[in-house]
C-alpha positions as CSV (number, residue, x, y, z in Angstrom):
1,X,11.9,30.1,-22.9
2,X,10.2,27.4,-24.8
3,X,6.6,26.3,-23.3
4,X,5.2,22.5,-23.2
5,X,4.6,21.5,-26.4
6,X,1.2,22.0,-28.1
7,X,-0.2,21.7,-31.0
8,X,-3.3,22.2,-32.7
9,X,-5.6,22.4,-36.0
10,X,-7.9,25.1,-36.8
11,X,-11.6,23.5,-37.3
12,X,-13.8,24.8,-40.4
13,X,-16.1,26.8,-38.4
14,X,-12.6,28.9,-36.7
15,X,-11.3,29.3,-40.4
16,X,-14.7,30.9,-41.2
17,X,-14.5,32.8,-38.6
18,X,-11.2,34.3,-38.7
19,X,-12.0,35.0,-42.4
20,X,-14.3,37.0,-41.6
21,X,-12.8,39.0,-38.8
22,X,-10.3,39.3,-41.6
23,X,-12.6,42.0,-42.5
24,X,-13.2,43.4,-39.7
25,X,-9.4,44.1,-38.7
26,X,-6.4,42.3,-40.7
27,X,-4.7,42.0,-37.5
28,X,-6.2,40.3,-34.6
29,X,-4.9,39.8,-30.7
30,X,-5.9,36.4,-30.0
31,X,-5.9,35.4,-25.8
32,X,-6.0,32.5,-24.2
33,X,-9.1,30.5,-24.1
34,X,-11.7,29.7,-26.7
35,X,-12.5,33.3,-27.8
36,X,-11.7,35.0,-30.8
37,X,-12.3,38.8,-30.8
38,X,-11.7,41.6,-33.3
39,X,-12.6,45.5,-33.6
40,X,-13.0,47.3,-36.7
41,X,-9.9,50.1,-36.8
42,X,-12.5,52.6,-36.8
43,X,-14.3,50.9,-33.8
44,X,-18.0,51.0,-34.9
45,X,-17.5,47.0,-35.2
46,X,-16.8,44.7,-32.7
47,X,-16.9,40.7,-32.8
48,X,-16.6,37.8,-30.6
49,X,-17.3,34.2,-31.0
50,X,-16.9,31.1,-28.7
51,X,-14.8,28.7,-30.8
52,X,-14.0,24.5,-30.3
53,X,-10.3,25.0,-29.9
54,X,-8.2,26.3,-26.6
55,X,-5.5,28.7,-26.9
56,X,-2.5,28.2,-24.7
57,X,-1.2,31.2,-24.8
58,X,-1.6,34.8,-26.5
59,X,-0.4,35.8,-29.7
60,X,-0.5,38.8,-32.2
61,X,-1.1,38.3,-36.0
62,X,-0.4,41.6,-38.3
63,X,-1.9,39.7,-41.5
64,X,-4.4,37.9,-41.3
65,X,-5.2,37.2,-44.5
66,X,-1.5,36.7,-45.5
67,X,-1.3,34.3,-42.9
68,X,-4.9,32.5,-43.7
69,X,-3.4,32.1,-47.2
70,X,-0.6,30.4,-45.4
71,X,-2.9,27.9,-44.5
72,X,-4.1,27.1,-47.6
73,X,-1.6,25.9,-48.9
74,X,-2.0,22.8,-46.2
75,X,-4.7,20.4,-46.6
76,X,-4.6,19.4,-42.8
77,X,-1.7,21.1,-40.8
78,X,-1.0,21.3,-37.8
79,X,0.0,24.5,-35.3
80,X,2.6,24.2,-32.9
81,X,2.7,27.0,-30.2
82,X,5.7,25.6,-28.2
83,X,7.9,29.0,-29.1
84,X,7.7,32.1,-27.7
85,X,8.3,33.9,-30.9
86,X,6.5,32.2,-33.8
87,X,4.0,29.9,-35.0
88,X,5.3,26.6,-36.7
89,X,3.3,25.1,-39.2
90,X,3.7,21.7,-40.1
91,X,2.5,19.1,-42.3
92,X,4.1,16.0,-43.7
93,X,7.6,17.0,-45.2
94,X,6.7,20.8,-45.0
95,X,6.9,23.3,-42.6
96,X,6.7,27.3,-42.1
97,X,8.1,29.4,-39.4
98,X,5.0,32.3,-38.9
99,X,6.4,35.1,-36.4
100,X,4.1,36.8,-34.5
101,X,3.4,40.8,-34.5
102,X,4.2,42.9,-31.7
103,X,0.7,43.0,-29.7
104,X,1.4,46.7,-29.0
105,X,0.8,47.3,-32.7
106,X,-2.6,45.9,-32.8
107,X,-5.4,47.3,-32.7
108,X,-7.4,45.5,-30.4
109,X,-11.0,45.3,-28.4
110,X,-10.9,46.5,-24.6
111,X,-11.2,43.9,-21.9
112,X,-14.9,44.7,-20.7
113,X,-17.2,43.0,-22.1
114,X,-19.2,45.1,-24.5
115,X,-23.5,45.5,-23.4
116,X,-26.0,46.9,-25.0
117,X,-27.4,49.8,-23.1
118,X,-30.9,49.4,-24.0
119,X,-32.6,46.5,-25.7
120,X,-35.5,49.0,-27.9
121,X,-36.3,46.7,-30.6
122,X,-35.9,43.1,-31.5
123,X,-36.4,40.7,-34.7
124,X,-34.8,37.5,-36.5
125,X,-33.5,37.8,-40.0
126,X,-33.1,34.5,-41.7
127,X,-30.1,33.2,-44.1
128,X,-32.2,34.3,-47.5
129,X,-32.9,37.7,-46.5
130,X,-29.9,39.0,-45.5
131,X,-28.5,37.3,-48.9
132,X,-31.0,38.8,-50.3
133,X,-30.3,42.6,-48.7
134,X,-27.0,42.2,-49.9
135,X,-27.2,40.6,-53.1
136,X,-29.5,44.0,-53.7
137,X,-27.3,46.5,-52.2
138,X,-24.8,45.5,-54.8
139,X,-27.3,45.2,-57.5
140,X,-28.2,48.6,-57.1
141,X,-25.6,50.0,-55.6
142,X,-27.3,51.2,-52.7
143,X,-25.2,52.5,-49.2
144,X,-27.6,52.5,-46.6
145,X,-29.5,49.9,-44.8
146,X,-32.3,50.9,-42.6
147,X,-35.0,48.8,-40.3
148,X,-37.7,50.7,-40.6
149,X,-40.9,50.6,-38.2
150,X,-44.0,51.8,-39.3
151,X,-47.9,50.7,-39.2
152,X,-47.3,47.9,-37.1
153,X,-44.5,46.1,-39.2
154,X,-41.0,45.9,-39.3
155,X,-39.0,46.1,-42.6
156,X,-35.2,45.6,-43.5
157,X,-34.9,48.0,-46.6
158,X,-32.1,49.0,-48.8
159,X,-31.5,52.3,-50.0
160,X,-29.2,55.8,-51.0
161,X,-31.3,57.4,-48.1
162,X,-29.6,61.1,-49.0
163,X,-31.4,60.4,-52.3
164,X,-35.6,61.1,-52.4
165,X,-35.2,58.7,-56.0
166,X,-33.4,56.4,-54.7
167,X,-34.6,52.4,-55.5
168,X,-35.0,50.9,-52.7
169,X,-35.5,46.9,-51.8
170,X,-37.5,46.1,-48.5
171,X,-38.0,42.7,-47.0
172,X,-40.8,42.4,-43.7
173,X,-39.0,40.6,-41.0
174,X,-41.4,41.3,-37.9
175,X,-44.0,42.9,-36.2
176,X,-43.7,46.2,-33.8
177,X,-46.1,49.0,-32.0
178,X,-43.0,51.1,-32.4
179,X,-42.2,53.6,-34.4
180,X,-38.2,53.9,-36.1
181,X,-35.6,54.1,-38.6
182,X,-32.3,52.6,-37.9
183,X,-29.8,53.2,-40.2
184,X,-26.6,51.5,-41.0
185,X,-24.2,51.7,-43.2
186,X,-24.1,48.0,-45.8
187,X,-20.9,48.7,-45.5
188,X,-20.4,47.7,-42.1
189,X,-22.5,44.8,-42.0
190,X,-19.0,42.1,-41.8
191,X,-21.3,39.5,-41.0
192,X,-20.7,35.9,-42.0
193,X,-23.6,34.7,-43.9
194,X,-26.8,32.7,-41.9
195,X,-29.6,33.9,-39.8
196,X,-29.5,35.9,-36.5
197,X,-30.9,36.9,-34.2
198,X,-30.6,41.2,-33.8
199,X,-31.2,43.8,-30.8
200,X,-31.2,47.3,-31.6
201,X,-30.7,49.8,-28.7
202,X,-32.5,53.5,-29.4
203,X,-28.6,54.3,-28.3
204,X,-27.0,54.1,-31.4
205,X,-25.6,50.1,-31.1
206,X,-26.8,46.7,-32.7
207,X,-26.5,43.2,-31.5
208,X,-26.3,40.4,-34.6
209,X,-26.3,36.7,-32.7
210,X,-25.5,33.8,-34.7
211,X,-26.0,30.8,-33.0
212,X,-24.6,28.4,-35.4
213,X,-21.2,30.2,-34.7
214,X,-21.7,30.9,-31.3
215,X,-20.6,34.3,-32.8
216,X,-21.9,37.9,-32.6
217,X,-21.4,41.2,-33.9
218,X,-22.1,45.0,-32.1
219,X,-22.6,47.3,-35.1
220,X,-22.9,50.7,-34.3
221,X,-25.8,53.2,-35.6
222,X,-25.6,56.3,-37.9
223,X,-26.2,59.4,-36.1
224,X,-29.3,60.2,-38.1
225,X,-31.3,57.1,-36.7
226,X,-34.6,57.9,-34.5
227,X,-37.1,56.1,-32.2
228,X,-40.4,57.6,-31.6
């Protein structure tokens, strides 16, 4: 069964995206709509952003990232969903038949809508310091990244916190009368580069909202975080 034709392209700001989720989950279950959604394989991260482009229909990729670096070897191409079994790709004299992946295979987020279940502790982190936080993590090779609150301040710092000597590289990004330490893992902040805008529930679960990408992330908590 063939459906009406329809074709699209993929704009910038979707490429980024799905590069990113790349990193998340190389595969990816993408429904009809304007939503792109992904879970980590471990499921301590889940993403969804609100993208310019409709999907007609639902489709399963197994590689991402072989089939990203399918695209670049366009300059401008355009996707054609009219089969039920594959992709086409075309542009000028070329094209490339791109089959998708058996759904079932996928790993994929649930249908409900994820929420956080308490909203404990908010702040914005600009584009800089989250470069920054990064750019140090890898400088000094340093796991853990932990907003801490503490006499009346809030600070982003990065650290080996199973290590008393470990350096560490802190950055103020707000104001609280709370008292915490929540601890991730640098590992698992996937998050595309820019400023956001985060909500950290005492329950273990982070919100990262980036509005230029109508895009945001739920990162979970390590077990060892507290909130006095």
């Amino acid at each position: 069964m063939k459906l009406q034709n329809k074709t699209m392209k993929l704009s910038d700001n979707t490429l980024t995206v799905l590069k990113n989720f790349a990193g998340i989950n190389n595969s990816i279950l993408v429904k009809k709509g304007n939503k792109l959604r992904t879970i980590s394989v471990a499921r301590n991260i889940f993403a969804e952003a609100e993208i310019t482009e409709q999907f007609t229909r639902e489709f399963a990729i197994y590689d991402l990232i072989q089939f990203l670096n399918g695209l670049s070897l366009h300059t401008d191409p355009d996707l054609d969903f009219t089969e039920e079994s594959h992709i086409t790709i075309r542009e000028g004299k070329r094209k490339v038949k791109y089959f998708f992946a058996d759904p079932n295979v996928i790993v994929s987020p649930p249908e409900k809508e994820i929420q956080l279940p308490s909203k404990d502790v908010c702040f914005q982190v600009d584009s800089v310091t989250l470069e920054k936080l990064v750019k140090a993590s890898a400088v000094y090779q340093l796991p853990d990244l932990s907003a801490v609150g503490e006499a009346g301040v809030i600070r982003l710092v990065v650290r080996d916190k199973k290590n008393d000597t470990s350096n560490e590289y802190s950055i103020t990004v707000g104001e609280t009368d709370k008292e915490f330490t929540f601890n991730f893992k640098v590992e698992n902040i996937k998050i595309i580069p820019g400023a956001y805008d985060v909500i950290v529930s005492e329950k273990l679960l982070s919100q990262f909202t980036n509005s230029a990408y109508n895009l945001k992330y739920y990162i979970a908590l390590e077990p060892d975080s507290s909130f006095n």
